[in-house]
C-alpha positions as CSV (number, residue, x, y, z in Angstrom):
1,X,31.4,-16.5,73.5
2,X,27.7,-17.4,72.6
3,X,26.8,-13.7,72.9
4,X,29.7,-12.7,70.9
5,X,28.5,-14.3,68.1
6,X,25.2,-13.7,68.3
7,X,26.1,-10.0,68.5
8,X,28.0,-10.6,64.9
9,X,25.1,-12.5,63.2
10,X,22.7,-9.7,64.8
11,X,25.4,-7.0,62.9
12,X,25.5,-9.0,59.6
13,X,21.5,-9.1,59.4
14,X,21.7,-5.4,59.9
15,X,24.2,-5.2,57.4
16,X,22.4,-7.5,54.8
17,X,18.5,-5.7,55.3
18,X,19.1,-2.6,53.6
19,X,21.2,-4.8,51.0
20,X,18.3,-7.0,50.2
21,X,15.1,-4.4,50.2
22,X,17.3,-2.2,47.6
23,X,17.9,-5.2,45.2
24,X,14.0,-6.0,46.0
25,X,12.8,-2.9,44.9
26,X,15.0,-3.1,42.2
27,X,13.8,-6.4,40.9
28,X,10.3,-5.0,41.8
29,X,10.8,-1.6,39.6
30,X,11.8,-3.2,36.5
31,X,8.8,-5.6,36.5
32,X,6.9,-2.8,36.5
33,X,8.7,-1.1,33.8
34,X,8.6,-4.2,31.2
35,X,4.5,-4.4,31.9
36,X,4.3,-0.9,31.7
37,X,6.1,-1.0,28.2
38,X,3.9,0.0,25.3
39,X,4.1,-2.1,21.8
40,X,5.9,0.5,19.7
41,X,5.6,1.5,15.8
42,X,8.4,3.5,14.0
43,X,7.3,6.6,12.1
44,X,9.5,8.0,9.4
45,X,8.5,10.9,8.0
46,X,9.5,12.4,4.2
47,X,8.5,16.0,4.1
48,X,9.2,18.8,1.2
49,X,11.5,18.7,-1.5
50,X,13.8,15.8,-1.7
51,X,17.1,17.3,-2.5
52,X,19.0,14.7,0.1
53,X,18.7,10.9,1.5
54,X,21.5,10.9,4.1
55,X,18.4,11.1,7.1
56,X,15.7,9.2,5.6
57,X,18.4,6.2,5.5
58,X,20.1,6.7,8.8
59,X,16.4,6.7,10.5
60,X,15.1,3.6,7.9
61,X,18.4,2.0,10.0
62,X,17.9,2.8,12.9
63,X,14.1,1.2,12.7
64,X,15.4,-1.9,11.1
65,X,17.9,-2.7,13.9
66,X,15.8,-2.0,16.6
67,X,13.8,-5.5,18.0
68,X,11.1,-3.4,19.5
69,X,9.5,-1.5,16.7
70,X,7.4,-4.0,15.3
71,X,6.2,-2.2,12.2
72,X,7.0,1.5,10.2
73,X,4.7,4.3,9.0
74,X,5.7,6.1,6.5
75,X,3.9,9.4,6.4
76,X,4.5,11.4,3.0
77,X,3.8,15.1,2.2
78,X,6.2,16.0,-1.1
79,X,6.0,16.9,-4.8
80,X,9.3,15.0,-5.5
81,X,12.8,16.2,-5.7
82,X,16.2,14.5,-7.2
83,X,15.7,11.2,-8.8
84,X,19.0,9.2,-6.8
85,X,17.7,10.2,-3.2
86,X,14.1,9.3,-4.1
87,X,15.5,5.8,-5.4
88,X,17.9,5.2,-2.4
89,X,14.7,6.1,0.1
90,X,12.7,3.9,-1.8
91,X,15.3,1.0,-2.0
92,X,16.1,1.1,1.7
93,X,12.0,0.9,2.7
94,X,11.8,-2.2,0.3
95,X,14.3,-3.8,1.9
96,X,13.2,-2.9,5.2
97,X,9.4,-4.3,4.2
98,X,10.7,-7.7,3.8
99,X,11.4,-8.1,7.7
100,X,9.2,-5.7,9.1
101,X,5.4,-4.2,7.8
102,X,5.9,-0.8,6.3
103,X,2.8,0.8,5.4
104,X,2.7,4.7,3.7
105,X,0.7,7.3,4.2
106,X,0.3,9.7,2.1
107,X,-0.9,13.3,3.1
108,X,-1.7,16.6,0.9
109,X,0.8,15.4,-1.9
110,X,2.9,12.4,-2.5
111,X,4.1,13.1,-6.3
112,X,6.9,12.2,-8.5
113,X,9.7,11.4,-6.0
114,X,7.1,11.0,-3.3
115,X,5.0,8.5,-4.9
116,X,8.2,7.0,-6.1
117,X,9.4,6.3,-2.3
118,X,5.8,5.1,-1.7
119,X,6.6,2.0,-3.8
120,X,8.8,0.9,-1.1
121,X,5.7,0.0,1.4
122,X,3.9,-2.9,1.4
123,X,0.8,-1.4,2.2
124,X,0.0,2.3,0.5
125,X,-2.8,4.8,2.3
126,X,-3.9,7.6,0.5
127,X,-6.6,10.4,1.3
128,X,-9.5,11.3,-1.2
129,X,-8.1,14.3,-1.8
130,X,-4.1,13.5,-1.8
131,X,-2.9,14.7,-4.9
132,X,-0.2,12.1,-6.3
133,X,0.9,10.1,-9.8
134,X,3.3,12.5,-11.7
135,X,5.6,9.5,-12.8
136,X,7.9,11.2,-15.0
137,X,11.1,12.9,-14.9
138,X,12.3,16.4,-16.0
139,X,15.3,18.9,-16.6
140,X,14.7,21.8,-16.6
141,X,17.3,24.2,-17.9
142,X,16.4,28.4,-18.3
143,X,17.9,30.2,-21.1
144,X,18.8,33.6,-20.7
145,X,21.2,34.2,-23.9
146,X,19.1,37.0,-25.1
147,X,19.2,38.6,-21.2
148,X,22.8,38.6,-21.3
149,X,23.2,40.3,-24.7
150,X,21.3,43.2,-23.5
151,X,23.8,43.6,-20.6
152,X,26.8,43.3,-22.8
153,X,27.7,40.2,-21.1
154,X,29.8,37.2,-22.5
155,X,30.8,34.0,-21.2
156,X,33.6,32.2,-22.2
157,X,34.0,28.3,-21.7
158,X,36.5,25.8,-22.0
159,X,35.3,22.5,-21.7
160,X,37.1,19.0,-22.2
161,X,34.0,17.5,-24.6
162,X,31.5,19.2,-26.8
163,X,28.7,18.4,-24.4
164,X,30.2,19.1,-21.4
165,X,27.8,22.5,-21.1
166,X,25.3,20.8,-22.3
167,X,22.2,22.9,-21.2
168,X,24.1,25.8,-20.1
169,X,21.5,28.9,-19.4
170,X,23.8,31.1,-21.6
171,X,23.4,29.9,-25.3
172,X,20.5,28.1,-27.0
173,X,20.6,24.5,-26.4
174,X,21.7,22.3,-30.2
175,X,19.3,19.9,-31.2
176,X,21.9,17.0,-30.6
177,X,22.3,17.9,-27.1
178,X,18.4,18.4,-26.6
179,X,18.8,14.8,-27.8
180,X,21.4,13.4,-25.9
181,X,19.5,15.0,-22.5
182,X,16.5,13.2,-23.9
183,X,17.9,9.8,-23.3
184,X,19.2,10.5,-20.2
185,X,15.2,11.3,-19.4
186,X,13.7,8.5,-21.2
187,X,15.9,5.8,-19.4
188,X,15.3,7.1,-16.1
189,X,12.1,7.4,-16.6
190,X,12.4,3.7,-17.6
191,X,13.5,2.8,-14.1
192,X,10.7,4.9,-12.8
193,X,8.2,2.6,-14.4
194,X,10.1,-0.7,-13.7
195,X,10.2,0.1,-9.9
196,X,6.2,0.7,-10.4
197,X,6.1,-2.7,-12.3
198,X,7.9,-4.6,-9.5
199,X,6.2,-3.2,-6.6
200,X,2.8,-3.4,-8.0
201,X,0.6,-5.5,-9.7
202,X,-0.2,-3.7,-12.7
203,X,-0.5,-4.2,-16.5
204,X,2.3,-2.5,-18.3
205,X,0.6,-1.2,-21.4
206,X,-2.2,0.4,-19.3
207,X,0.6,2.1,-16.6
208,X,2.1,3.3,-19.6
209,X,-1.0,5.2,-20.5
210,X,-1.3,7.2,-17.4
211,X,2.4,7.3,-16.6
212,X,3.4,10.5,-18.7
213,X,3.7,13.1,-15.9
214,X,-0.1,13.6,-15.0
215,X,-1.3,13.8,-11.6
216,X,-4.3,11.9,-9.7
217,X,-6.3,12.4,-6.8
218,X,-6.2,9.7,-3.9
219,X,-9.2,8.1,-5.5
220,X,-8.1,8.6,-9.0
221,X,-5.2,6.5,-8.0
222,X,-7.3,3.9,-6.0
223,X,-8.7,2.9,-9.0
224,X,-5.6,2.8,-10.8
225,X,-4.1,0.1,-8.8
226,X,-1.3,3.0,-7.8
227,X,-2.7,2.9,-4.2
228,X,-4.1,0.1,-2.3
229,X,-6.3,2.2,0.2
230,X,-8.7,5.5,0.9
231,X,-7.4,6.3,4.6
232,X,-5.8,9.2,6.3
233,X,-2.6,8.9,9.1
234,X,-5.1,6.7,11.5
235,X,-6.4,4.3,9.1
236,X,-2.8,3.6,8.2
237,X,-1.9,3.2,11.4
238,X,-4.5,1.0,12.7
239,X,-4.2,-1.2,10.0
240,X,-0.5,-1.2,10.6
241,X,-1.2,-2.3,13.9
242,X,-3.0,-5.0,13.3
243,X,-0.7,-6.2,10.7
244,X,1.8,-6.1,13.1
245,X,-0.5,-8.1,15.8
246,X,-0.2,-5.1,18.5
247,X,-3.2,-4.6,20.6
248,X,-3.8,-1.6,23.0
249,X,-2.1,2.0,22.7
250,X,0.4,1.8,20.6
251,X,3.7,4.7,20.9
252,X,5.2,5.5,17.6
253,X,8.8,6.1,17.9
254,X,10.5,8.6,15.3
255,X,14.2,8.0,15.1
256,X,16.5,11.0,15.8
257,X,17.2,13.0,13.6
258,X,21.0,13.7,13.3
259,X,20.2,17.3,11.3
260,X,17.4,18.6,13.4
261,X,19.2,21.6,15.3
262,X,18.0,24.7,14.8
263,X,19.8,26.6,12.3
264,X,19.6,23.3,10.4
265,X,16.2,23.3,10.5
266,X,15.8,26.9,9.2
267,X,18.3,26.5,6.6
268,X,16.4,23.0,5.4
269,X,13.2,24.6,5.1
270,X,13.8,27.6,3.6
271,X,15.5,25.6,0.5
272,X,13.0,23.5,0.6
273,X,10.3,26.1,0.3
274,X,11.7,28.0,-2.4
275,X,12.3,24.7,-4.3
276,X,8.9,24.1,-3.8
277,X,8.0,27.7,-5.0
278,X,9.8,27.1,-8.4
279,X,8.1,23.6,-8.7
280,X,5.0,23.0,-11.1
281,X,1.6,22.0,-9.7
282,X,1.6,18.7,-8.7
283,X,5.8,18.6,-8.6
284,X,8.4,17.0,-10.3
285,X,11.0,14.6,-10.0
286,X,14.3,16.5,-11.0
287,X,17.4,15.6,-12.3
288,X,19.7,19.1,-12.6
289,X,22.3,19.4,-15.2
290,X,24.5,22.9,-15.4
291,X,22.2,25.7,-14.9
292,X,19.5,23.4,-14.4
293,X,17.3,23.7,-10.7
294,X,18.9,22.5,-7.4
């Protein structure tokens, strides 16, 4: 009887052992892994003509909810684009800054819309050479009237309200509709400068003087008060880092992006570049009416 059971225990222990050394290694494997982990940083990145926000918000998100990025760099290379998406970016980073650090950095250009979604950082990086400022807003509306009465062509409208075509590229544009476009301008432009006002510490009658669609270097707009520092991608990051009390290496995590196949990719940047082709030097932040640009 004695050797019976010892002959089971003998079985169990064999049955146990390989039991035990797996859940070891286990155990032993994800140590390793959580002191191999690196401190992570998001990265969002705003690039070309901004014609859409649907990305920029889903990846401003996605960095928000996620415990282990401890801080987001924004890097910027735009000349502007629509006014909403440029406001909804910029609304969702000023959110996000009041949990986590958000510094921006801002490459070759960061105008209109792009320094507009800047605002939304708590810490603002700018190169020397960056070309930024163009605080405005414009529509833009071609007239080809006289074009289309050398081809013999007419266009008929009906329309439920007098304004309704208002800047149509097919007749000259009435002075009351020039006017009625005009405050459409003026009071976005308004919200341009109050987002400036509340983001920055500036005095208002001196932003006023700059803010009428010029553009500045990087150090132009150091001294302006529009930026807070001279620094390229690694300046903003290292002083991210510290902000966000990482030491060590550092791995920046950009958040997928739910548009980035192929064909997607092509079709983004070919709009985006012949946007960019129609857009004045230094860019513009665009609102479209009819037969205004896209």
């Amino acid at each position: 009887m004695a050797f019976l059971l010892e002959s089971r225990v003998s079985k169990n222990r064999k049955l146990w052992l390989p039991i035990l050394v797996f859940v070891g290694l286990l155990s032993a494997l994800s140590v390793i892994g959580v002191t191999q982990q690196k401190d992570q940083l998001g990265l969002l990145e705003i690039q070309g003509v901004i014609l859409d926000s649907k990305t920029a918000l889903s990846q401003i998100h996605s960095l928000s909810k996620d415990p282990n990025i401890k801080g987001v760099l924004v890097r910027i290379n735009s000349p502007g684009g629509a006014v909403a998406p440029s406001q909804e970016i910029f609304t969702a980073l000023t959110q996000l800054s009041k949990h986590k650090p958000v510094y921006a950095s801002m490459g070759s250009i960061a105008a209109s819309g792009g320094f507009y979604i800047s605002l939304g950082a708590n810490q603002v990086f700018a190169n020397p050479g960056t070309l930024t400022g163009s605080i405005g807003v414009i529509i833009e509306s071609p007239n080809v009237a006289d074009l289309m009465k050398k081809l013999g062509v007419s266009i008929e409208v009906v329309k439920s309200g007098k304004n309704k075509d208002a800047g149509s590229a097919f007749r000259e544009m009435k002075p009351e509709e020039r006017n009625l476009l005009k405050t459409v301008i003026m009071d976005t432009y308004e919200q341009f400068i109050e987002a400036i006002l509340q983001r920055r510490d500036l005095d208002e009658t001196k932003l006023r003087e700059v803010a009428d669609g010029r553009i500045f270097t990087g150090r132009q707009a150091k001294k302006l008060g529009l930026v807070d520092q001279i620094g390229g991608f690694n300046e903003a990051l290292t002083a991210l880092k510290k902000k966000a009390g990482l030491t060590g290496e550092v791995e920046l995590i950009t958040p997928p992006n739910p548009d980035a196949g192929f064909l997607a990719r092509l079709k983004a940047d070919a709009k985006s570049s012949i946007t960019s082709l129609l857009a004045p030097t230094g860019g513009v932040m665009y609102m479209s009416p009819l037969g205004g640009r896209p």
